[in-house]
C-alpha positions as a Markdown table, in Angstrom:
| # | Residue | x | y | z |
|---|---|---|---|---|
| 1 | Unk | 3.9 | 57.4 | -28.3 |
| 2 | Unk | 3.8 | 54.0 | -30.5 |
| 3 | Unk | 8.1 | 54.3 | -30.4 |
| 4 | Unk | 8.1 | 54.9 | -26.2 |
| 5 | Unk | 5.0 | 52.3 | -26.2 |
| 6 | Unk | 7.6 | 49.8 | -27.7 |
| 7 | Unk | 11.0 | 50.2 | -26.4 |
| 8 | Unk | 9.1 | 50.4 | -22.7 |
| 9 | Unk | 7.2 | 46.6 | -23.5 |
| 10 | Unk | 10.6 | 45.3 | -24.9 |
| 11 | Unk | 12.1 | 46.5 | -21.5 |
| 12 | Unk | 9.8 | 45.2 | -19.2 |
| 13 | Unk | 9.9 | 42.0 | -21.1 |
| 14 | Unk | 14.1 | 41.6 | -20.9 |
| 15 | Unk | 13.6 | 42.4 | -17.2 |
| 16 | Unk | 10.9 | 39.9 | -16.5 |
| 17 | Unk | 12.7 | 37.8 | -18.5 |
| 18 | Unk | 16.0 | 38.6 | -16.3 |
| 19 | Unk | 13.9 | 38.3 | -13.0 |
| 20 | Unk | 12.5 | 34.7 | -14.1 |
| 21 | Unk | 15.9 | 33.3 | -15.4 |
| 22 | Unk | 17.5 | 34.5 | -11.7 |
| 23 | Unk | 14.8 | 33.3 | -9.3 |
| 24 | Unk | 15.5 | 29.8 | -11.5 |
| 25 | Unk | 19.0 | 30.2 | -11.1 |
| 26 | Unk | 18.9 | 30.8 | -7.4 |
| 27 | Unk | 16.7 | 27.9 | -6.5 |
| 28 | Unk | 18.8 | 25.3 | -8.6 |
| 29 | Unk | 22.5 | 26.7 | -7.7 |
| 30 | Unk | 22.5 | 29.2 | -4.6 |
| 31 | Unk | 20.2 | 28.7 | -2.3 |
| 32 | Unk | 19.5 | 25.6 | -0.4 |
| 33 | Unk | 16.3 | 24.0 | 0.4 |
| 34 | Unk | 14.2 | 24.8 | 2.9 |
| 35 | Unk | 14.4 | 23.5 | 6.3 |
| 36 | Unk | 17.9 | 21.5 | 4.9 |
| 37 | Unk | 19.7 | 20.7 | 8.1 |
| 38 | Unk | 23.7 | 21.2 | 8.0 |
| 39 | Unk | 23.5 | 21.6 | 4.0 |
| 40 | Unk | 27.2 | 21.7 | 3.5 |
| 41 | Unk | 27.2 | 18.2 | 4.2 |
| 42 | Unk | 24.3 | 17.4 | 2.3 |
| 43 | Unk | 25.2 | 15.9 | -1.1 |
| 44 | Unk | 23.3 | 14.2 | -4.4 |
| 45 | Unk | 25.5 | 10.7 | -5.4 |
| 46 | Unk | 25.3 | 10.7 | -9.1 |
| 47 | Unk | 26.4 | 7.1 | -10.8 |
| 48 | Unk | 28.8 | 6.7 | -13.7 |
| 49 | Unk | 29.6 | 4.2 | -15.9 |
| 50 | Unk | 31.6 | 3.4 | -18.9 |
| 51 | Unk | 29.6 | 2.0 | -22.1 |
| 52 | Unk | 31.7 | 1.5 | -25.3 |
| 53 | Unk | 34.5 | 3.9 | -23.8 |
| 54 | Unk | 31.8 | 7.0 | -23.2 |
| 55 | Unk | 31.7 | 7.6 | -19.9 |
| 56 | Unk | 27.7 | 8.1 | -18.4 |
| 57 | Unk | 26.4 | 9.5 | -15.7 |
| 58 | Unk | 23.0 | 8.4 | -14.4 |
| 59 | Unk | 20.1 | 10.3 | -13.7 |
| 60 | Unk | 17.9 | 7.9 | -12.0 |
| 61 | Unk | 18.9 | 5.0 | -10.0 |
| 62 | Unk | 17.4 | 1.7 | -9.5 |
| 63 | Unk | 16.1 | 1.0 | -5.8 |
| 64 | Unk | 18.1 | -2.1 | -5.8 |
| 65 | Unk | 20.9 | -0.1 | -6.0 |
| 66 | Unk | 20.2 | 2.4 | -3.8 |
| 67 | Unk | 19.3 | -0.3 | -1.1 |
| 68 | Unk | 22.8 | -1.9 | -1.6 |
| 69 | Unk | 24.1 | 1.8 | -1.6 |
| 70 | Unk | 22.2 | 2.3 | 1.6 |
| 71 | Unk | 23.4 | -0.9 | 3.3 |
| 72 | Unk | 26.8 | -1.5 | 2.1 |
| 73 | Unk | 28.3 | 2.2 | 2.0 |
| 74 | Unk | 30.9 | 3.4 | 4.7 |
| 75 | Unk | 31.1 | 6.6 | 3.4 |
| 76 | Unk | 27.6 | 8.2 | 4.5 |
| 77 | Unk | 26.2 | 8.8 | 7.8 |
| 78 | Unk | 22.9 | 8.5 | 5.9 |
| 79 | Unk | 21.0 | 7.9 | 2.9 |
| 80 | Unk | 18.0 | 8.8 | 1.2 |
| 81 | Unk | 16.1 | 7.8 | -2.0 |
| 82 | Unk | 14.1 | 10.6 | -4.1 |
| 83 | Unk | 12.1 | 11.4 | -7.3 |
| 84 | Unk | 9.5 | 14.0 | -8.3 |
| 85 | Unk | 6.5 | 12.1 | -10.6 |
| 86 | Unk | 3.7 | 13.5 | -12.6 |
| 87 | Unk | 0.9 | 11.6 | -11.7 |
| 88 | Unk | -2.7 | 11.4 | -11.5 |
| 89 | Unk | -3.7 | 12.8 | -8.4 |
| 90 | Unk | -8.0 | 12.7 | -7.6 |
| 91 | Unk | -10.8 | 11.1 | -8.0 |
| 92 | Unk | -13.5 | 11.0 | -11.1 |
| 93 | Unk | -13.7 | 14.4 | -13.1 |
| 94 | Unk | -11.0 | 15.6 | -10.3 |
| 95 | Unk | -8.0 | 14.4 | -11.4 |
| 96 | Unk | -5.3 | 16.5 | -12.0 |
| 97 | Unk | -1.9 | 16.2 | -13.3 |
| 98 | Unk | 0.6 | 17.3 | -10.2 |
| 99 | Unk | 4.2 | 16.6 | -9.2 |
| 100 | Unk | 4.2 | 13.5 | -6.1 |
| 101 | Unk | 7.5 | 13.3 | -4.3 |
| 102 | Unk | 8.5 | 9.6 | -4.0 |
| 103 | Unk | 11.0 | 9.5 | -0.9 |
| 104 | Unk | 12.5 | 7.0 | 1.2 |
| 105 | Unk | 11.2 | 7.6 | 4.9 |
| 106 | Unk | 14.8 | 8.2 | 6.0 |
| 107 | Unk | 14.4 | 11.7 | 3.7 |
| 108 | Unk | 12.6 | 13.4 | 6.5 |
| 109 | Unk | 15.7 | 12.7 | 8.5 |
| 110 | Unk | 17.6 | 15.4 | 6.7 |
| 111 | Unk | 15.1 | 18.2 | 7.0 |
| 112 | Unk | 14.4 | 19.8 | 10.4 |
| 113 | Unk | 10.6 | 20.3 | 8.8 |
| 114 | Unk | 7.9 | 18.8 | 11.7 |
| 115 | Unk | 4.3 | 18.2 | 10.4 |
| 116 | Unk | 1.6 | 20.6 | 10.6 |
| 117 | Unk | -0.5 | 17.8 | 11.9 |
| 118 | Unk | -0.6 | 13.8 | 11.9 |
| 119 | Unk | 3.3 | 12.6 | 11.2 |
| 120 | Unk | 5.1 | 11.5 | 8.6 |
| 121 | Unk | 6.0 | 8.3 | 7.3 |
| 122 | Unk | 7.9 | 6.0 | 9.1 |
| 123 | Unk | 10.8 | 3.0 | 8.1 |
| 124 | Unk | 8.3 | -0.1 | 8.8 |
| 125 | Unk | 5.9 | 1.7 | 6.1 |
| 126 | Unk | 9.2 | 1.7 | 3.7 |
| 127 | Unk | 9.8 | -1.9 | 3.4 |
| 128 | Unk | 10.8 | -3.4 | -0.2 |
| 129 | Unk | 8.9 | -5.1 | -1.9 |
| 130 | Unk | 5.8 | -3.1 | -1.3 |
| 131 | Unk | 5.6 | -0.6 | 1.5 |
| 132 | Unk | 2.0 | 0.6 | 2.9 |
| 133 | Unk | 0.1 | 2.9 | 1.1 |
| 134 | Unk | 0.2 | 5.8 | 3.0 |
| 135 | Unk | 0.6 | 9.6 | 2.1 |
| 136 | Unk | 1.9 | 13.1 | 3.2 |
| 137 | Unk | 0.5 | 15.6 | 1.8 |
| 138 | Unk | 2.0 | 19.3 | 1.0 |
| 139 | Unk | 0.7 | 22.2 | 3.1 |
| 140 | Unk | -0.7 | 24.3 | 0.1 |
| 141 | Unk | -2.3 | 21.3 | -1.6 |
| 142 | Unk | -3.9 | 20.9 | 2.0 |
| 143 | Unk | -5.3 | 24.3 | 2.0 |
| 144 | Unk | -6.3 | 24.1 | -1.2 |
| 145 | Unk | -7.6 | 21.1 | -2.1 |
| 146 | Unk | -9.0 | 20.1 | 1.5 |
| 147 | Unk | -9.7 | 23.5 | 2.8 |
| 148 | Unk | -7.2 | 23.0 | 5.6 |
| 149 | Unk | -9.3 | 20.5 | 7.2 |
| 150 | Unk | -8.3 | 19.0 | 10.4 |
| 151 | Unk | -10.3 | 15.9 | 10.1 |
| 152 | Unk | -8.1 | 15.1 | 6.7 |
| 153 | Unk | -6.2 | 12.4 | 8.7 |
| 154 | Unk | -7.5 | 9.0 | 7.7 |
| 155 | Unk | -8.9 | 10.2 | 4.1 |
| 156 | Unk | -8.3 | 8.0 | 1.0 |
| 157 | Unk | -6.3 | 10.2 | -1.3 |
| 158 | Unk | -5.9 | 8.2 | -5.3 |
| 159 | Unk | -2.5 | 8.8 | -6.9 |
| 160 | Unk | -1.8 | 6.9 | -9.6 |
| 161 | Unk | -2.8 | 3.7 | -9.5 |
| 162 | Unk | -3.2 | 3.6 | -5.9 |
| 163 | Unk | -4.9 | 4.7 | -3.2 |
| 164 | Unk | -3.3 | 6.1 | -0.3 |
| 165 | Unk | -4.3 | 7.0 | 3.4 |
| 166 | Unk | -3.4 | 10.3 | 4.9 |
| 167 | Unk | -1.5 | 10.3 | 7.4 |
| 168 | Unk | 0.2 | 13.5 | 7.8 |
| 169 | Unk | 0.6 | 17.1 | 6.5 |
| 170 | Unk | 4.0 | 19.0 | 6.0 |
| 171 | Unk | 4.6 | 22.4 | 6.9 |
| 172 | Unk | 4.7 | 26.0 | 4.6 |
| 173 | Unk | 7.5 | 25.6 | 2.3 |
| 174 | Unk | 8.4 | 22.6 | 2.1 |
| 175 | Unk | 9.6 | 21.1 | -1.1 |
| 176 | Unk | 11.3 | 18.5 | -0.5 |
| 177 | Unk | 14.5 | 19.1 | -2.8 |
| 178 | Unk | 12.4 | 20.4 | -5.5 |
| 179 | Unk | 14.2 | 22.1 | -8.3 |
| 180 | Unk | 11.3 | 24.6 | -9.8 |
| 181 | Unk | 7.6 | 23.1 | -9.0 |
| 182 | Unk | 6.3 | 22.0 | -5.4 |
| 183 | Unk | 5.6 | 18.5 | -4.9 |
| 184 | Unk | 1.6 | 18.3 | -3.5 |
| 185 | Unk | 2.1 | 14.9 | -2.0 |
| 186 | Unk | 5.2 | 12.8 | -0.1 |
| 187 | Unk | 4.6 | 8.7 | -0.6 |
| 188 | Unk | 7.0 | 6.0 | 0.0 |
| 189 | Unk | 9.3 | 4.9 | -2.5 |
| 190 | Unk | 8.5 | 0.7 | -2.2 |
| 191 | Unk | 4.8 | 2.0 | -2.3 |
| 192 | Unk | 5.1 | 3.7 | -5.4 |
| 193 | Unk | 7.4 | 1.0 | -7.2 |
């Protein structure tokens, strides 16, 4: 019994393991996201750049650079600015540590995702150098934090720093371009800079 007890645990553990690695796997290489309109065409622009001969590519982008990306570029039919922060997301004793997206409004362009209720944000709330605080939140942090409350539209939501005024909630599923955690809130990208 102790022997079968053994090898049956180490089995179920390798094909958990298995399972998990795969469902990662999936999301990041095979599958796209959800509610991605004509996806084949839809591509991430990575920067590289040449310090003391080692060639590097860049993560993260400045917003200055994306803006002159945005304006200048001949290339794209559109463009749009993203980044998923851990921030402070509450009030008092009920802050919590969650995943914000920060998105250009011209992001929503690319998804054929309509709100559950209110709207989303819109270009004249996305204007350098420091947008308007408004926020979109995700459909499950809507259910659970707010009890999927209607009247949510208008409410002061603190993220970071700053507080931010509901104006919209996204639909079931929708992440965004989320690699492995779901974003619980959408803000504007000159807001949060």
């Amino acid at each position: 019994p102790g022997f079968t007890a053994v090898v049956v645990t180490t089995l179920a553990l390798g094909v958990g393991a298995n399972a998990a690695m795969f469902g990662v796997l999936d999301r990041l290489l095979f599958r796209s996201p959800a509610f991605l309109i004509d996806a084949p065409l839809v591509h991430r622009v990575y920067l590289h750049r040449t310090i003391d001969g080692q060639p590097i590519t860049e993560g993260r982008t400045e917003y200055a650079t994306y803006a002159d990306l945005a304006r200048w570029s001949t290339t794209f039919a559109q463009t749009a600015a993203f980044a998923y922060r851990d921030e402070a997301v509450g009030w008092g004793e009920d802050v919590e540590e969650l995943l914000v997206a920060v998105v250009s409004s011209s992001f929503f362009e690319f998804f054929s995702a309509r709100p559950v209720i209110g709207r989303y944000f819109v270009a004249e709330e996305d204007v350098a150098p420091s947008g308007s605080p408004v926020v979109v939140l995700a459909h499950s942090y809507w259910q659970s934090r707010y009890g999927a409350r209607g009247d949510v539209l208008g409410a002061t939501l603190r993220i970071g720093r700053e507080h931010y005024r509901i104006i919209g909630v996204a639909p079931p599923r929708f992440d965004g371009v989320s690699d492995l955690r779901s974003p619980v809130a959408f803000v504007p990208v000159t807001t949060y800079a």
